[in-house]
C-alpha positions as CSV (number, residue, x, y, z in Angstrom):
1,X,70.4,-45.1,-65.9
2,X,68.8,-48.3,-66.1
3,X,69.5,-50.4,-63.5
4,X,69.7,-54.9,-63.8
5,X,68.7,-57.6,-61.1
6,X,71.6,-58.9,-59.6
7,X,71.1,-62.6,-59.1
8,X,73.0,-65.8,-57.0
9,X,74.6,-68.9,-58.8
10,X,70.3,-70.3,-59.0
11,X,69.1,-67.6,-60.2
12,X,67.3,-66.0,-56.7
13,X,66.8,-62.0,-57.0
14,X,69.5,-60.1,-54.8
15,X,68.9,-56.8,-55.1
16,X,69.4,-54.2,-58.0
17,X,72.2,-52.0,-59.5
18,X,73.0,-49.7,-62.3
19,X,73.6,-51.6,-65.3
20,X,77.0,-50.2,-66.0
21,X,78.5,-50.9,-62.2
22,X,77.2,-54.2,-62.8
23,X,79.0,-55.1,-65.8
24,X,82.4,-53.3,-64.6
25,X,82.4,-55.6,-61.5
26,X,81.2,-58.2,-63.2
27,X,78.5,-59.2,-60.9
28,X,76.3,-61.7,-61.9
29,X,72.9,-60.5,-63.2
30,X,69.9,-61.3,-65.2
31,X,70.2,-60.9,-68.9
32,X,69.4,-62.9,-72.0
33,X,70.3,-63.6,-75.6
34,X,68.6,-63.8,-78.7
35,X,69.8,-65.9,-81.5
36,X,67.7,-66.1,-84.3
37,X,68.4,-69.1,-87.0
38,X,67.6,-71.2,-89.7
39,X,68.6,-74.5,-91.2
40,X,70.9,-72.4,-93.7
41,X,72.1,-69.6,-91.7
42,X,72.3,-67.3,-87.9
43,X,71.7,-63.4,-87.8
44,X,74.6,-62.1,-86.1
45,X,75.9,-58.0,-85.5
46,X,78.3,-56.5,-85.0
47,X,78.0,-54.2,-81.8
48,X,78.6,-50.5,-82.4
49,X,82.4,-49.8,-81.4
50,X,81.9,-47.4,-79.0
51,X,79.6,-49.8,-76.8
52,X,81.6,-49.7,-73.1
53,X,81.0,-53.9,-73.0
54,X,82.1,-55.9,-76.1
55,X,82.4,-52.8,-78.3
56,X,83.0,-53.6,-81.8
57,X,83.0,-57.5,-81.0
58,X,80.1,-60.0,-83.3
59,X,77.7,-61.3,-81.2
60,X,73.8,-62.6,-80.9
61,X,71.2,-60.9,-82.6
62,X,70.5,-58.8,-79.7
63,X,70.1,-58.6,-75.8
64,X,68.8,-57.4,-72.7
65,X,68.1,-57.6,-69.6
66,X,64.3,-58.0,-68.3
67,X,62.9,-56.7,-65.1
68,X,62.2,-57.8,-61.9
69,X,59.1,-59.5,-62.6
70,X,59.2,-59.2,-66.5
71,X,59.0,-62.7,-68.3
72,X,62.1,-63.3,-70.0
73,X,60.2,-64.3,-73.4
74,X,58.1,-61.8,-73.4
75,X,60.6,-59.2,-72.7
76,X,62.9,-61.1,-75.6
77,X,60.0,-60.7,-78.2
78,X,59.7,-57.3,-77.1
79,X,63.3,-56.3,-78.1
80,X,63.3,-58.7,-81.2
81,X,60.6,-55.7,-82.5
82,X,62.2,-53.0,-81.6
83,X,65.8,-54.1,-82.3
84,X,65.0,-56.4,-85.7
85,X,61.8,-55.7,-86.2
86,X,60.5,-59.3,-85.9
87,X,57.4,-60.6,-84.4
């Protein structure tokens, strides 16, 4: 299970937990969004349905949630390959 840094209202590291606890108790975390656009048009997807958190719903181009001491751009170009496969 992979686990996400839980964070305070600025942003300071808390501690960790599993993703999934996270999200049902609605903690607050780090996480980010990708949106990918152009003057004409946004890449959106629709989430697989059986996803426990928003299944089924449209949403950003894809997400995640970095590390501890990951940089958040780095970590967004990083899933922008493996989920879209753009650099």
């Amino acid at each position: 299970m992979s686990e996400v840094l839980l964070v305070d209202t600025h942003d300071r590291p808390l501690g960790t937990m599993e993703k999934l606890k996270a999200h049902e108790r609605g903690l607050l975390h780090r996480a980010f969004s990708l949106f990918v656009v152009s003057d004409e048009a946004m890449l959106i997807q629709r989430r697989a349905t059986a996803k426990y958190h928003s299944g089924g719903l449209w949403a950003n181009a894809c997400c995640s949630h970095p590390g501890r001491n990951a940089d958040v751009v780095d970590e967004a170009i990083r899933r922008a390959r493996e989920e879209l496969g753009l650099d």
